[in-house]
N, C-alpha and C positions, 0 to 999 in steps of 0.2 A: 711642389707644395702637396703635403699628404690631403688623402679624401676630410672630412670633417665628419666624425659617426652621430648621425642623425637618429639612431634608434634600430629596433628589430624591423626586418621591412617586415609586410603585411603578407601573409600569404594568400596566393591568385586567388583562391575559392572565396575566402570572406572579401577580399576587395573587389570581388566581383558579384557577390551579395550585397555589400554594401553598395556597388553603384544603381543593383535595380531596387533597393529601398525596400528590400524582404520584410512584408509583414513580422511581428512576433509569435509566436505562438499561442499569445493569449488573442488575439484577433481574427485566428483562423480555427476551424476544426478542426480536430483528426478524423481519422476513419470510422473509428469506435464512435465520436459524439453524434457523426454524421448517422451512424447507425441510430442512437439513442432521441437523434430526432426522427428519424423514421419510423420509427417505433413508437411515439407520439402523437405524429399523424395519421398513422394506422390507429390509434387509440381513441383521433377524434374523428373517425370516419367507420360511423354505425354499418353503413351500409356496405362497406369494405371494395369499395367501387375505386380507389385511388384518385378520385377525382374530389374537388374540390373547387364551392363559390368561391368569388370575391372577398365575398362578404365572409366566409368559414375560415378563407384561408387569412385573414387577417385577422379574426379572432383567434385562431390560433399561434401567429404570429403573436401578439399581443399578450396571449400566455404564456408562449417560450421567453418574453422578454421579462414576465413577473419567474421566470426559472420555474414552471409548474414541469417541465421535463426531467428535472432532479440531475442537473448534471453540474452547476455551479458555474456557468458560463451562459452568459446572455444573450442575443441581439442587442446594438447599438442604433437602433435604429431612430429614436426620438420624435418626430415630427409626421403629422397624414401622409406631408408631402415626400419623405423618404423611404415610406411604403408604400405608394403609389409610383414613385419610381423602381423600386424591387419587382410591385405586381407588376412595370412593362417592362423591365426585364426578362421575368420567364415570358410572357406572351408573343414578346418578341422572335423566342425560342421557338411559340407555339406557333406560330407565322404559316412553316410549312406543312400545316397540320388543316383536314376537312374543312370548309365556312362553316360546315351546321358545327363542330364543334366550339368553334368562338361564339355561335350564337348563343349555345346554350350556359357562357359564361361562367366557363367548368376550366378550372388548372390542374392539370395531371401530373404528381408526384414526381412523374419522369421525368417531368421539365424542371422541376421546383429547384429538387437536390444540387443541380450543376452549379445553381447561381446561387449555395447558402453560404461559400465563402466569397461571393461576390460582397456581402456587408459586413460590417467591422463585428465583433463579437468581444467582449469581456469578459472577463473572470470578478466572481464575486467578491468584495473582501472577506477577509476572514470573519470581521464584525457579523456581517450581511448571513457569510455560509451557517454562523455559532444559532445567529439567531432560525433561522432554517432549520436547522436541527435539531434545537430546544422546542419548537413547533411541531415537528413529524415527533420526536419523544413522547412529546405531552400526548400528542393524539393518539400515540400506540399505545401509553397507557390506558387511555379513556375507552379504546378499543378492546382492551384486555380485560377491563373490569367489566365492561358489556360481554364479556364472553365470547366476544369477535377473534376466535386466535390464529388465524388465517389474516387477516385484515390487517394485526396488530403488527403480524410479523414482516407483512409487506411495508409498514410505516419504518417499521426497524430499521426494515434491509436497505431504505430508504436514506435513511437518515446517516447509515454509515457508508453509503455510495458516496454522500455529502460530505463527510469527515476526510473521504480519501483526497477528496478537491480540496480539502483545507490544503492540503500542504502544494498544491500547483498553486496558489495565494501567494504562497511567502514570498519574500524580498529574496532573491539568491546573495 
């Protein structure tokens, strides 16, 4: 009795992506975004020390998830309790690190990074990014007519950093 043709088989690589349930792409970082949040963090850390509260480094959290990073991709992170479990994550990290430094209830950038594809991440919709960019628009304009044209041009460059993520949105 001949075989019965069931189909193309699968090839090893994706059936073997498929059995560890690989993330998408819209759920992790790259390199580059990972960069563009550390550059973030450097931007909310006056004192340029790498270090960061509790309390800072969830505020800033809390900003990457309203996208004030300008990258068009989120943290998923929703609930106190799923940031309180992110912040014992890194500290876990921080584990083999001085006591006076857990005392002083400081998180060190070093540790942060390893664990930012440790949470889920989204891309924005398109609606979400249009509106994003009709918002840095307006303000570059407002900023051009003050005469800010440095300012004006950083809302720009901004806004079409945003455009480029419109199209990692679309439906393939």
């Amino acid at each position: 009795m001949p075989k019965e043709y069931v189909g193309m088989p699968e090839p090893p690589l994706i059936a073997s992506l498929r059995k560890k349930n690989v993330a998408s792409y819209a759920q992790k970082l790259t390199d580059a975004e990972i960069d563009d949040v550390e550059g973030f963090f450097k931007k909310c850390d006056p004192k340029g020390t790498g270090s960061y509260t509790v309390e800072e480094f969830k505020s800033i959290v809390r900003k990457l998830e309203e996208d004030e990073c300008n990258m068009g991709k989120v943290p998923v992170l929703g609930s106190e309790s799923a940031l309180e479990e992110f912040v014992a994550a890194v500290r876990k990290t921080d584990s083999g690190e001085d006591e006076e430094e857990e005392k002083k209830d400081q998180l060190q950038w070093t540790k942060i990074y390893p664990h930012l594809n440790d949470i889920e991440w989204r891309l924005l919709t398109p609606g979400e990014l249009q509106t994003r960019v009709d918002k840095l628009n307006a303000e570059a304009k407002k900023l051009l007519m003050l005469g800010k044209k440095e300012e004006a041009l950083d809302m720009s460059t901004r806004a079409l950093h945003l455009l480029g993520a419109k199209d990692r949105s679309k439906a393939m």
